[in-house]
PQR file with spaces between the fields and no chain letter, atoms N, CA, C, O and H, PARSE charges and radii, in Angstrom:
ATOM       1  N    UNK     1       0.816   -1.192    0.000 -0.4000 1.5000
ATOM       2  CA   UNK     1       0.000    0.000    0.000 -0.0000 2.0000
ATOM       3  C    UNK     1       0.864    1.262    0.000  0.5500 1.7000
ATOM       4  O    UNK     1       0.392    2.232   -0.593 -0.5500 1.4000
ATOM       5  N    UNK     2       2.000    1.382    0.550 -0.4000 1.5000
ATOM       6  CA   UNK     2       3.009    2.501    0.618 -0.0000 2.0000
ATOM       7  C    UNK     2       3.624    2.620   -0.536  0.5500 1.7000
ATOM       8  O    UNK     2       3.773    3.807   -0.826 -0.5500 1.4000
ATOM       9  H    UNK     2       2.384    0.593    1.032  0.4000 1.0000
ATOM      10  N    UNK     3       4.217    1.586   -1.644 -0.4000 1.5000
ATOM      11  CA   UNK     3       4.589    1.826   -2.541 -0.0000 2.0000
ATOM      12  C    UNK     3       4.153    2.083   -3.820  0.5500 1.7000
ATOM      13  O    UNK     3       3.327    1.197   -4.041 -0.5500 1.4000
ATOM      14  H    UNK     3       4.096    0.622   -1.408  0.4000 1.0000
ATOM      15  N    UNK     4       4.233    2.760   -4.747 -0.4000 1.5000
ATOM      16  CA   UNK     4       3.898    2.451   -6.172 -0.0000 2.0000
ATOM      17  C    UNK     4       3.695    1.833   -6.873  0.5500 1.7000
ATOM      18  O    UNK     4       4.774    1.503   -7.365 -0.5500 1.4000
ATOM      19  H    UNK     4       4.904    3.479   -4.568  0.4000 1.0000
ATOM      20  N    UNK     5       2.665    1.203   -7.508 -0.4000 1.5000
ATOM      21  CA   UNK     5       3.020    0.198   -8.671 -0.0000 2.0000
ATOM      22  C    UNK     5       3.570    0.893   -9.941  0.5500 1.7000
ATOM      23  O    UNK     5       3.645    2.113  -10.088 -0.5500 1.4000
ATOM      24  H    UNK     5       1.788    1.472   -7.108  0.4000 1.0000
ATOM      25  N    UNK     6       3.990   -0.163  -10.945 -0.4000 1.5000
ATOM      26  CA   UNK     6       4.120    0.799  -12.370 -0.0000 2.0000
ATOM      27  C    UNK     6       3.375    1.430  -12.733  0.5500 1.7000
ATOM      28  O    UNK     6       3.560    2.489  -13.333 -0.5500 1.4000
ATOM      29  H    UNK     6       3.930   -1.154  -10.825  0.4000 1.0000
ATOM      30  N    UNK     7       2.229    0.874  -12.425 -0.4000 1.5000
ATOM      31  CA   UNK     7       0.507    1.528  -13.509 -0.0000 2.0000
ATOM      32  C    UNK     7       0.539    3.015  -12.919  0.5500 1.7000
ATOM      33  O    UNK     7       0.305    3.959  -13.673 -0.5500 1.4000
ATOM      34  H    UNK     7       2.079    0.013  -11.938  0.4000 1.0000
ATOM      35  N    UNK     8       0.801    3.199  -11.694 -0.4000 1.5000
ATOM      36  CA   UNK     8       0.877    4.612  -10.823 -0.0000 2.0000
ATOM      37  C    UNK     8       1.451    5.709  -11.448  0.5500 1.7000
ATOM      38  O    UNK     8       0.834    6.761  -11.616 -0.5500 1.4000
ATOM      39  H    UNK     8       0.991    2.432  -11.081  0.4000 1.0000
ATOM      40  N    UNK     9       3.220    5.425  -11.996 -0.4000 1.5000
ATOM      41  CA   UNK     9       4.337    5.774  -12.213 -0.0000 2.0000
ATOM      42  C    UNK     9       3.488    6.107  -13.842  0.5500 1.7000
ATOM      43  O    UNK     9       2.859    7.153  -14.007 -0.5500 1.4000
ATOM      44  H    UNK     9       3.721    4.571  -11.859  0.4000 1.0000
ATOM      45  N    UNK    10       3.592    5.194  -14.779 -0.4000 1.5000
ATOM      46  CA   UNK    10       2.438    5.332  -15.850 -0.0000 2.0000
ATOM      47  C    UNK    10       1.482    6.568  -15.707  0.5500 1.7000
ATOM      48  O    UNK    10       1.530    7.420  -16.594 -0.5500 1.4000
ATOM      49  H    UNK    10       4.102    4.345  -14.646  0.4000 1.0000
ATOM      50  N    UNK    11       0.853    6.683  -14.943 -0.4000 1.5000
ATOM      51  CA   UNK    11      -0.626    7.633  -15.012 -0.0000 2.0000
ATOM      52  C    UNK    11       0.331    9.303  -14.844  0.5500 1.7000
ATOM      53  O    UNK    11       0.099   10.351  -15.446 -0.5500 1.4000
ATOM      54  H    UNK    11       0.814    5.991  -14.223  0.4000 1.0000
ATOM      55  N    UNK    12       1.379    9.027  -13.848 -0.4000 1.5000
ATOM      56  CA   UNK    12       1.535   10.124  -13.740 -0.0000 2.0000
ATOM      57  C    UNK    12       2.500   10.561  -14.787  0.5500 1.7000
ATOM      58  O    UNK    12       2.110   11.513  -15.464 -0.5500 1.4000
ATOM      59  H    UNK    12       1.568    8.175  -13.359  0.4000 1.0000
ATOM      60  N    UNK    13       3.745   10.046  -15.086 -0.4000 1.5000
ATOM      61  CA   UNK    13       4.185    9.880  -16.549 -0.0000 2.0000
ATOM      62  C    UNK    13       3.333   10.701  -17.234  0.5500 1.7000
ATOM      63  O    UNK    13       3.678   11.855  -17.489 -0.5500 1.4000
ATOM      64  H    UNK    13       4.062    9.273  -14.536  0.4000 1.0000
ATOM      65  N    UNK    14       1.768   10.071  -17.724 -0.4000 1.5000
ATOM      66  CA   UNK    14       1.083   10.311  -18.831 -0.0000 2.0000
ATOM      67  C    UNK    14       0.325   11.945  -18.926  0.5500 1.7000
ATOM      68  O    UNK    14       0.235   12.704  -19.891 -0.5500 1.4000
ATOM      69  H    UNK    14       1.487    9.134  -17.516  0.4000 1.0000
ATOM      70  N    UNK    15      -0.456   12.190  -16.600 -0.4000 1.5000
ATOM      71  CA   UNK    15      -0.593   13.293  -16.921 -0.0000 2.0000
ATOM      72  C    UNK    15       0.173   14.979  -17.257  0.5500 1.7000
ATOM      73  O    UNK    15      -0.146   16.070  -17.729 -0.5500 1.4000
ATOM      74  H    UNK    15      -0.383   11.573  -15.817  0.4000 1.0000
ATOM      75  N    UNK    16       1.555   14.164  -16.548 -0.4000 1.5000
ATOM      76  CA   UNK    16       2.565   15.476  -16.992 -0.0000 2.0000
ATOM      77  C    UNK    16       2.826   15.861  -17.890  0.5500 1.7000
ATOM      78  O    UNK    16       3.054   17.066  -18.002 -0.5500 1.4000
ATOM      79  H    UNK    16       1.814   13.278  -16.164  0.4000 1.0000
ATOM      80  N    UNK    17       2.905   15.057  -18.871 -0.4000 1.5000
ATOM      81  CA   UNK    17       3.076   14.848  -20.887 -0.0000 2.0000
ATOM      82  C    UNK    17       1.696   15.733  -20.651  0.5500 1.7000
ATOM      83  O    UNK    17       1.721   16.890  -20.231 -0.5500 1.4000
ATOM      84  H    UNK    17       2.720   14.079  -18.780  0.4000 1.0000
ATOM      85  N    UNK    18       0.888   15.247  -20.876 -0.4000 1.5000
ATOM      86  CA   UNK    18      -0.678   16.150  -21.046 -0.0000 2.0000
ATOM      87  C    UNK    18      -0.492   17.833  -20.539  0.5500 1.7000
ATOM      88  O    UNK    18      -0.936   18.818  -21.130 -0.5500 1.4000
ATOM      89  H    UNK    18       0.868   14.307  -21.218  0.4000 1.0000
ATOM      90  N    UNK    19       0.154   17.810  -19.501 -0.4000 1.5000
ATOM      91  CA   UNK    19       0.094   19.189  -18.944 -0.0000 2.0000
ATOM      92  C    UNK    19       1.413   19.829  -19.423  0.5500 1.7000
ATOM      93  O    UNK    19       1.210   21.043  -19.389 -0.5500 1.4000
ATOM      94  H    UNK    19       0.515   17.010  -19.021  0.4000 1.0000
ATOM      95  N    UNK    20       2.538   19.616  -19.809 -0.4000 1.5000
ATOM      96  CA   UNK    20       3.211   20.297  -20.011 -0.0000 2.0000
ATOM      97  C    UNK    20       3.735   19.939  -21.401  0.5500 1.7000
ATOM      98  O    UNK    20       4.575   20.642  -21.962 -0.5500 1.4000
ATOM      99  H    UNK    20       2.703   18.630  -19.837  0.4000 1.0000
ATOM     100  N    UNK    21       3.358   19.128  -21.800 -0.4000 1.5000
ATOM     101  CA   UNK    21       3.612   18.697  -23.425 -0.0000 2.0000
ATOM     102  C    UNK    21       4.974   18.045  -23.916  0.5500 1.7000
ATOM     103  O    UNK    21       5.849   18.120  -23.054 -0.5500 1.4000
ATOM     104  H    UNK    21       2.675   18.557  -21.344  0.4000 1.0000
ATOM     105  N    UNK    22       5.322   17.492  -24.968 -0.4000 1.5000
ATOM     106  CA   UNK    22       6.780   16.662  -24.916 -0.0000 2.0000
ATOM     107  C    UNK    22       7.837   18.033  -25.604  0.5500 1.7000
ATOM     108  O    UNK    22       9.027   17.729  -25.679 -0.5500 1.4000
ATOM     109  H    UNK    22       4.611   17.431  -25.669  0.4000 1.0000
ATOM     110  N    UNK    23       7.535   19.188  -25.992 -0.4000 1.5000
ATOM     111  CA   UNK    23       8.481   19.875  -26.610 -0.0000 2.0000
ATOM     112  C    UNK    23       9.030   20.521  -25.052  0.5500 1.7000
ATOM     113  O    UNK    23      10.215   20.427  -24.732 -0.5500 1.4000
ATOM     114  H    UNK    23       6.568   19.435  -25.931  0.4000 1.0000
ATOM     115  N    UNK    24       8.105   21.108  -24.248 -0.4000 1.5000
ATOM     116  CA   UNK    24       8.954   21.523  -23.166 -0.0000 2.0000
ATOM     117  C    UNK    24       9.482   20.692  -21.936  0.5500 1.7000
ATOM     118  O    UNK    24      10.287   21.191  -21.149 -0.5500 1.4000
ATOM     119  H    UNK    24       7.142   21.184  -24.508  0.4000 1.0000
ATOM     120  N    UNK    25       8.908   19.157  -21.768 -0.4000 1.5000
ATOM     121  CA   UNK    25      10.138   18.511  -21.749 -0.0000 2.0000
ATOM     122  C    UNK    25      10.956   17.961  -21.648  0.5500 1.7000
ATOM     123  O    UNK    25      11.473   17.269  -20.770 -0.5500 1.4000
ATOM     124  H    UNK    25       8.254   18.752  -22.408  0.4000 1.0000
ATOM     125  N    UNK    26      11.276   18.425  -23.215 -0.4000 1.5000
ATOM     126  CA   UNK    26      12.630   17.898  -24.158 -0.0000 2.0000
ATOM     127  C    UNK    26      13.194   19.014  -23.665  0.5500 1.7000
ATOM     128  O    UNK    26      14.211   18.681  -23.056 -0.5500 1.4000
ATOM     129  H    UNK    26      10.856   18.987  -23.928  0.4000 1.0000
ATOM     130  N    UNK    27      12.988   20.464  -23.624 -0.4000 1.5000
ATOM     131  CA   UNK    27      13.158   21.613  -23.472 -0.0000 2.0000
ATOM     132  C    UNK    27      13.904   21.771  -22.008  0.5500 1.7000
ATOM     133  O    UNK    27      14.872   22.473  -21.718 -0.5500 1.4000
ATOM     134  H    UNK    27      12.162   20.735  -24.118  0.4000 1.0000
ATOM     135  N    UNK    28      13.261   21.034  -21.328 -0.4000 1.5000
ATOM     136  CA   UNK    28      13.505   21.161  -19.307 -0.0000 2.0000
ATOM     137  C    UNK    28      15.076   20.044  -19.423  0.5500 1.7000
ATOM     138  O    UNK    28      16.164   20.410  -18.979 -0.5500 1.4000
ATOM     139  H    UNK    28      12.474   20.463  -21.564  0.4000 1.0000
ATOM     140  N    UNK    29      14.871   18.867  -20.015 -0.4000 1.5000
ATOM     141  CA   UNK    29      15.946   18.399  -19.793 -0.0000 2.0000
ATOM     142  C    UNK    29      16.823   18.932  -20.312  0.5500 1.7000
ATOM     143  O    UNK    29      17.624   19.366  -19.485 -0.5500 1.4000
ATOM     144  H    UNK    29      13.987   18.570  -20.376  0.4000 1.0000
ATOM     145  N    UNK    30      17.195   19.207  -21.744 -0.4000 1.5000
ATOM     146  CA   UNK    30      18.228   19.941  -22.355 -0.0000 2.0000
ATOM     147  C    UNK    30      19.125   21.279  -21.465  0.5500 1.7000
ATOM     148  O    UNK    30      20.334   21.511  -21.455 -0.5500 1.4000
ATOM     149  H    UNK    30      16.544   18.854  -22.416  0.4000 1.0000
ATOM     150  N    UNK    31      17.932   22.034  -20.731 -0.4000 1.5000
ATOM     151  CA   UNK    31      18.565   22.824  -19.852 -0.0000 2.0000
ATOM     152  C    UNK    31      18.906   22.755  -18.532  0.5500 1.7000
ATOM     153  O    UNK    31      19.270   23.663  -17.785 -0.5500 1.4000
ATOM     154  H    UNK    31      16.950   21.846  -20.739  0.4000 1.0000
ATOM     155  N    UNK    32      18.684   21.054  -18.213 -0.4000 1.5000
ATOM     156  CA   UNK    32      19.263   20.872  -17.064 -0.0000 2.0000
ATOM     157  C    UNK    32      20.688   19.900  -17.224  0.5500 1.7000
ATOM     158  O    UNK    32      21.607   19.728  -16.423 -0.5500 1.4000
ATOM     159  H    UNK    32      18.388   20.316  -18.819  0.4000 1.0000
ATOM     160  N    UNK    33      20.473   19.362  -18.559 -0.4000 1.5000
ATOM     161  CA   UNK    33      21.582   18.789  -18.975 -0.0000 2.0000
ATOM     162  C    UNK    33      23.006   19.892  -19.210  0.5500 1.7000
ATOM     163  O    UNK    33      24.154   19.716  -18.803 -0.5500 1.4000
ATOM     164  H    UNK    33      19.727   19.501  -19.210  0.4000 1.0000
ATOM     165  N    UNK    34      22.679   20.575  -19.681 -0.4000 1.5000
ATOM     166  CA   UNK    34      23.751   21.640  -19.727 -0.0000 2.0000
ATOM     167  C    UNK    34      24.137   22.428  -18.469  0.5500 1.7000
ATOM     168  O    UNK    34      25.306   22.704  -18.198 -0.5500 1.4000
ATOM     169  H    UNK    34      21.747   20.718  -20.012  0.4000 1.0000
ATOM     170  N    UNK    35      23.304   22.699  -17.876 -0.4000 1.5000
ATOM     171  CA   UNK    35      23.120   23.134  -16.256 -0.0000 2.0000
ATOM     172  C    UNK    35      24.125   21.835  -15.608  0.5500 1.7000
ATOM     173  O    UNK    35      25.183   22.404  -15.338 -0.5500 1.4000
ATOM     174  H    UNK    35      22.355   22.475  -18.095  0.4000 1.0000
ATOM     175  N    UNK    36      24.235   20.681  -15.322 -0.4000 1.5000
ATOM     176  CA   UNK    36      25.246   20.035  -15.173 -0.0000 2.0000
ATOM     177  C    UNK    36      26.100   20.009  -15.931  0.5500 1.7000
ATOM     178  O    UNK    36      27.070   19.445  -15.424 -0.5500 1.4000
ATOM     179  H    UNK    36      23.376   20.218  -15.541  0.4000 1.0000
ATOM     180  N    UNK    37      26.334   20.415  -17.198 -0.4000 1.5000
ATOM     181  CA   UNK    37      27.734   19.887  -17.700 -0.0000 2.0000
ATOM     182  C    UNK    37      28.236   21.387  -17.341  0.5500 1.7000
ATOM     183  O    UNK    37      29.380   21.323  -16.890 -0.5500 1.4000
ATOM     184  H    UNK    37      25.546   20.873  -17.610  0.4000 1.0000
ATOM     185  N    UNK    38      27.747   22.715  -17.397 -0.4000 1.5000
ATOM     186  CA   UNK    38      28.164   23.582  -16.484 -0.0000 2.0000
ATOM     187  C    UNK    38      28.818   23.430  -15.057  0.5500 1.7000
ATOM     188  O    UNK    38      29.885   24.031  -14.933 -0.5500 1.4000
ATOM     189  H    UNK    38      26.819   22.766  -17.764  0.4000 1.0000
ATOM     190  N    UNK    39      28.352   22.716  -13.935 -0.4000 1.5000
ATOM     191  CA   UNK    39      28.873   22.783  -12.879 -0.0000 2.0000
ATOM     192  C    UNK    39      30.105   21.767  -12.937  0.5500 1.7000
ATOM     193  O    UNK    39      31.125   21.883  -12.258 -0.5500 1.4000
ATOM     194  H    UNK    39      27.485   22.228  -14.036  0.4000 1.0000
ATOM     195  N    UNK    40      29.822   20.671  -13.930 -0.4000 1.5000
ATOM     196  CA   UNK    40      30.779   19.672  -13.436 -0.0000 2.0000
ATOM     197  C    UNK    40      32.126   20.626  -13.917  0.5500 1.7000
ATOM     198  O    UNK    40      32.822   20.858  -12.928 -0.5500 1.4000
ATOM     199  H    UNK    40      28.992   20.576  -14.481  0.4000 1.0000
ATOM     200  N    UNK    41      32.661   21.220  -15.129 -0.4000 1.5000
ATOM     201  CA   UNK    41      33.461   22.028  -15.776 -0.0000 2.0000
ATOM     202  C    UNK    41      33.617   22.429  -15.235  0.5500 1.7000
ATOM     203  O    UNK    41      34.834   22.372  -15.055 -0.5500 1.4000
ATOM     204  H    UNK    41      32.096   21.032  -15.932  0.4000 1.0000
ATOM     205  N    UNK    42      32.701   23.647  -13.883 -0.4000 1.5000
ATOM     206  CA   UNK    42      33.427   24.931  -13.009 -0.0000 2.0000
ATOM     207  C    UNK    42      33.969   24.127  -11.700  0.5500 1.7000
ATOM     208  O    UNK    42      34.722   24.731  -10.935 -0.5500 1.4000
ATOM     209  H    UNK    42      31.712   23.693  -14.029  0.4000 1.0000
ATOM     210  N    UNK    43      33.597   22.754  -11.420 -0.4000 1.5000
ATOM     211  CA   UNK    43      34.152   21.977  -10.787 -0.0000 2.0000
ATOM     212  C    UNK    43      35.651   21.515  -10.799  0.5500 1.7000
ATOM     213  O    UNK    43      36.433   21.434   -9.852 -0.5500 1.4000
ATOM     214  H    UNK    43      32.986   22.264  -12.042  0.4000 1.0000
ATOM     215  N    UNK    44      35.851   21.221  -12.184 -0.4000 1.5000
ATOM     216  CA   UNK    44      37.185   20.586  -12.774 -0.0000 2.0000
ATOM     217  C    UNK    44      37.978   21.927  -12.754  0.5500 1.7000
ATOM     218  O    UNK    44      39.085   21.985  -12.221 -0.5500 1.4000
ATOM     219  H    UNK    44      35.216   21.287  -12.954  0.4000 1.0000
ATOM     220  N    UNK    45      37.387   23.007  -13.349 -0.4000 1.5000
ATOM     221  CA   UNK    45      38.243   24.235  -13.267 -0.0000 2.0000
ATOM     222  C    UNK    45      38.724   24.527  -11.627  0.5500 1.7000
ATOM     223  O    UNK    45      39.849   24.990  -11.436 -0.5500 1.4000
ATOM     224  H    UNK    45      36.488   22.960  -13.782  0.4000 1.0000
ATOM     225  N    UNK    46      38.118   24.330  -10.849 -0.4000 1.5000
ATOM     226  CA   UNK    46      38.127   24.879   -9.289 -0.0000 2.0000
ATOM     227  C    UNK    46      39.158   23.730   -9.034  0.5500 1.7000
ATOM     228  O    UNK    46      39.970   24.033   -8.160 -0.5500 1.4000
ATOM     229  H    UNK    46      37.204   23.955  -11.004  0.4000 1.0000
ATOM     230  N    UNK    47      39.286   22.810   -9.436 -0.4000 1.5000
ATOM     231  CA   UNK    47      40.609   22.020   -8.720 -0.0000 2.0000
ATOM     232  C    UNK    47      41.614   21.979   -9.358  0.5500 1.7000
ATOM     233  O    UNK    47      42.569   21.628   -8.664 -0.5500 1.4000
ATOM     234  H    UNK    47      38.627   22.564  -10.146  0.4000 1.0000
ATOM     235  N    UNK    48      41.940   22.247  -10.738 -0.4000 1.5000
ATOM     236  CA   UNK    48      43.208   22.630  -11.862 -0.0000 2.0000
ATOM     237  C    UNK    48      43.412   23.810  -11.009  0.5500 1.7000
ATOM     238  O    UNK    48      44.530   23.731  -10.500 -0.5500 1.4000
ATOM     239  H    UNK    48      41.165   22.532  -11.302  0.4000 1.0000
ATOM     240  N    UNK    49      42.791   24.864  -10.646 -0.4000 1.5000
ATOM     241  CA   UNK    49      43.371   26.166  -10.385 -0.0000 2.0000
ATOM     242  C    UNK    49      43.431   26.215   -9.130  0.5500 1.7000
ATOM     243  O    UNK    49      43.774   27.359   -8.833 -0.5500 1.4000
ATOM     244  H    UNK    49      41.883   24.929  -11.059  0.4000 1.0000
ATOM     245  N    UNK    50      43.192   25.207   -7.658 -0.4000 1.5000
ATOM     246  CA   UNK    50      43.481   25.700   -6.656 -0.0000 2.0000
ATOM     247  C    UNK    50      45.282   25.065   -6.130  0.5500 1.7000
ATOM     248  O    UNK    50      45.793   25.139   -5.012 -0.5500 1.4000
ATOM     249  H    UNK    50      42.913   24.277   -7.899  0.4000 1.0000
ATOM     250  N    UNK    51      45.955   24.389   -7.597 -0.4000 1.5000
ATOM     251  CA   UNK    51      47.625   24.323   -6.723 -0.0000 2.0000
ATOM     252  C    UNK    51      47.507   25.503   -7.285  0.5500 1.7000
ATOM     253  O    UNK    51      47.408   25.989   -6.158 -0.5500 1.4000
ATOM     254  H    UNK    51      45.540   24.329   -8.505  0.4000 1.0000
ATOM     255  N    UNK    52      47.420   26.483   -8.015 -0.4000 1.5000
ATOM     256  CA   UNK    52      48.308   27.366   -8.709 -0.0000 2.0000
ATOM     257  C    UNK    52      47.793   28.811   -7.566  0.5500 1.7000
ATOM     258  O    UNK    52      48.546   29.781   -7.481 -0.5500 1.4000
ATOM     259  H    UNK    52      47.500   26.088   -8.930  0.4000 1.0000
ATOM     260  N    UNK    53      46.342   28.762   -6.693 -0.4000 1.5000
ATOM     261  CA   UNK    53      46.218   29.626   -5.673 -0.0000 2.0000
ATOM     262  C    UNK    53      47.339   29.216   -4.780  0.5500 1.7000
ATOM     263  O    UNK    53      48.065   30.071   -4.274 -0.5500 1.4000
ATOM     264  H    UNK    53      45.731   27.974   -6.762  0.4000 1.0000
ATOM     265  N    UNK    54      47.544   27.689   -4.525 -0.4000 1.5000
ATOM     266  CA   UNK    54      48.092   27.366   -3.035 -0.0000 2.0000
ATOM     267  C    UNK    54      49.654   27.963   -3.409  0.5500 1.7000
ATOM     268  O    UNK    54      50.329   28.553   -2.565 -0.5500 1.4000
ATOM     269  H    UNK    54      46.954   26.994   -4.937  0.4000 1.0000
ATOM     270  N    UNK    55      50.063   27.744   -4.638 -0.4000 1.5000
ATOM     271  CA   UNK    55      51.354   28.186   -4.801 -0.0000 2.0000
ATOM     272  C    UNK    55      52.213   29.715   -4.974  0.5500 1.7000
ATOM     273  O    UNK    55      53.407   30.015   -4.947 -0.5500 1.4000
ATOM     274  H    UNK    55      49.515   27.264   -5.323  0.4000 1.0000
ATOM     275  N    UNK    56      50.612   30.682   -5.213 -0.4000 1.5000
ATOM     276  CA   UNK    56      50.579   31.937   -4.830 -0.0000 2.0000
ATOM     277  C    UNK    56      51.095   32.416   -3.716  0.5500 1.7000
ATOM     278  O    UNK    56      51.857   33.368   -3.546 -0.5500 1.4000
ATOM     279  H    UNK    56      49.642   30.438   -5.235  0.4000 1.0000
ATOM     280  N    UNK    57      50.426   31.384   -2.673 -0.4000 1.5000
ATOM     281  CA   UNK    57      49.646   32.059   -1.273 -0.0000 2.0000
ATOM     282  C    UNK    57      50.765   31.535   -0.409  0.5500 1.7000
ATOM     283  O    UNK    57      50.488   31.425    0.786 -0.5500 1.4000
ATOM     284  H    UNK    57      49.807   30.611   -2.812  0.4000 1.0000
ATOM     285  N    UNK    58      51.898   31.213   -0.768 -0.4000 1.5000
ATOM     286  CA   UNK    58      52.553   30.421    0.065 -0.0000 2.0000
ATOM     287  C    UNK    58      53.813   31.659    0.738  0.5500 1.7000
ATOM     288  O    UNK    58      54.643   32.325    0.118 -0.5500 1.4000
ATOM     289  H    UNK    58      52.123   31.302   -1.738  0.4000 1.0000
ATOM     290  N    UNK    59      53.523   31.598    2.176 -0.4000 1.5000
ATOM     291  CA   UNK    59      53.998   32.414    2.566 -0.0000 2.0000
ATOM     292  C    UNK    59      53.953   33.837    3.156  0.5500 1.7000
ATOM     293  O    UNK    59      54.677   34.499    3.901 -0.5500 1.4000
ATOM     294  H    UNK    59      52.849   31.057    2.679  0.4000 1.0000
ATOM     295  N    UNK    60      52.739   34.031    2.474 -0.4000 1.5000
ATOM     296  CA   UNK    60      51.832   35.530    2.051 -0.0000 2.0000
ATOM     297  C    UNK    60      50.506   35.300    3.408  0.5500 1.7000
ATOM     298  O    UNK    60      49.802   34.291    3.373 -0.5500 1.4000
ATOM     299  H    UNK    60      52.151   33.493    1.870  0.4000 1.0000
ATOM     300  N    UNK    61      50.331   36.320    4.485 -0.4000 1.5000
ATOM     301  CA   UNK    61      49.357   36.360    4.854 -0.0000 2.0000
ATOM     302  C    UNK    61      48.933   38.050    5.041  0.5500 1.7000
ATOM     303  O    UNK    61      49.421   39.083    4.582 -0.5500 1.4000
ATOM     304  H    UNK    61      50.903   37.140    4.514  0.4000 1.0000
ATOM     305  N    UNK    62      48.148   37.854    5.659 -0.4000 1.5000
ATOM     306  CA   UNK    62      47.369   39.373    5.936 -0.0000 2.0000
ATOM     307  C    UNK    62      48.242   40.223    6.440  0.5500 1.7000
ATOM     308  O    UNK    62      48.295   41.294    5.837 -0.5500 1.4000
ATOM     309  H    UNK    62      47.752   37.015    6.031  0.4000 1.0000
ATOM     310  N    UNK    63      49.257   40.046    7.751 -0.4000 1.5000
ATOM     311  CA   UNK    63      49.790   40.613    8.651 -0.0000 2.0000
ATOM     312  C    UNK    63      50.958   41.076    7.740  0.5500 1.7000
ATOM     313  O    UNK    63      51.403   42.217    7.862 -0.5500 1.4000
ATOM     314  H    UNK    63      49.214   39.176    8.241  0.4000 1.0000
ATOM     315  N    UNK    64      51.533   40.080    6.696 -0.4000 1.5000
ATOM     316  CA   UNK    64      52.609   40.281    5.952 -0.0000 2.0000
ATOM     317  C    UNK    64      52.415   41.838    4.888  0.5500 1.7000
ATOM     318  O    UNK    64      53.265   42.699    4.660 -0.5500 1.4000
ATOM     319  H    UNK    64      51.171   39.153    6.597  0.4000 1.0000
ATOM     320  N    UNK    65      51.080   41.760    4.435 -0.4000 1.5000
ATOM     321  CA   UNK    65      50.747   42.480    4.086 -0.0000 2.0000
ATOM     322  C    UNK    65      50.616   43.727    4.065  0.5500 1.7000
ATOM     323  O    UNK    65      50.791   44.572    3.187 -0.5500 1.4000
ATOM     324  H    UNK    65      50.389   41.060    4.621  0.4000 1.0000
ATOM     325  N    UNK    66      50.107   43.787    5.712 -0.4000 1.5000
ATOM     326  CA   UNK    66      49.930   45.009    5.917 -0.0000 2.0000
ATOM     327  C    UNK    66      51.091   45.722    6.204  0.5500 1.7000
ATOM     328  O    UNK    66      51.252   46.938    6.098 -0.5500 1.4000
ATOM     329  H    UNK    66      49.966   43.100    6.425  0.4000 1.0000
ATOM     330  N    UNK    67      52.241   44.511    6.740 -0.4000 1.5000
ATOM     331  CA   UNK    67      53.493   45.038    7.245 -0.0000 2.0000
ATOM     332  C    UNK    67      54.139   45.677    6.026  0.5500 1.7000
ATOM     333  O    UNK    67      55.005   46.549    6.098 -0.5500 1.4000
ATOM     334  H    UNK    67      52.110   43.523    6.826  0.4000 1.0000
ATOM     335  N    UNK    68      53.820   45.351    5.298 -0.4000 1.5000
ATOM     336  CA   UNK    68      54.989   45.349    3.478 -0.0000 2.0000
ATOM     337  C    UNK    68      54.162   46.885    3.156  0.5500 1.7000
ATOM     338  O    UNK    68      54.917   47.844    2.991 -0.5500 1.4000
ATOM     339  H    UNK    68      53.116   44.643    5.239  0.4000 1.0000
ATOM     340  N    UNK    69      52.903   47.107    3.078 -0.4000 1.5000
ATOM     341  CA   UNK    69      51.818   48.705    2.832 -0.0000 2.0000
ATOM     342  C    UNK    69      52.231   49.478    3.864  0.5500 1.7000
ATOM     343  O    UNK    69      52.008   50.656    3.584 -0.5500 1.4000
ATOM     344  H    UNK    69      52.290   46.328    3.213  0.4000 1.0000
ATOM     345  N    UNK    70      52.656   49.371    4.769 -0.4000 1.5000
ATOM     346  CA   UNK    70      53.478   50.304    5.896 -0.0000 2.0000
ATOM     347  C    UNK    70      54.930   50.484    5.788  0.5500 1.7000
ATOM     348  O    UNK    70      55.329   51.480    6.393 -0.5500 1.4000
ATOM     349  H    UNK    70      52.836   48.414    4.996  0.4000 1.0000
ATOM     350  N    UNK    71      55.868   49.769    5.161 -0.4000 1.5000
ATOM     351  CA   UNK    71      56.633   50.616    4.827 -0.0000 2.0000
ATOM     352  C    UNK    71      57.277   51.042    3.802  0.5500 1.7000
ATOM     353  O    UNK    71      58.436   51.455    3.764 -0.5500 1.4000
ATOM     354  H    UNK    71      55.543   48.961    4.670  0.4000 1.0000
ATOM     355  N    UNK    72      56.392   50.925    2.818 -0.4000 1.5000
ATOM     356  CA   UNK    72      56.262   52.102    1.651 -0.0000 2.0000
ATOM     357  C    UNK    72      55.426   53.184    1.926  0.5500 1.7000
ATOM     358  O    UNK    72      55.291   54.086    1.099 -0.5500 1.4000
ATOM     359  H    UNK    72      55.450   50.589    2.849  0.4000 1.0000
């Protein structure tokens, strides 16, 4: 009684097609498909580029900073 049958999964399948039609979506997935291949990319980018932060930052803190703007 708690679970679904197929026939369930089916009806509702069928009334969403009815209500929102198959062009939009084809339309919804396409832009969620790209919507992930977006994050996974700014993903891959965020870990190629964090040795080249760590290798920036090495050494360098705030205090250093401020010390180095004080005596110029």
């Amino acid at each position: 009684m708690g679970s679904f049958s197929i026939w369930h999964w089916l009806i509702v399948l069928a009334i969403v097609v009815l209500i929102f039609g198959t062009k939009r979506l084809r339309n919804l997935g396409s832009d969620v498909g790209g919507a992930v291949k977006g994050f996974k990319e700014a993903v891959n980018q965020g870990k190629s580029g964090n040795a080249a932060l760590d290798d920036d930052a090495k050494g360098q803190t705030v205090d250093n900073d401020i010390r180095h703007k004080e005596k110029q």
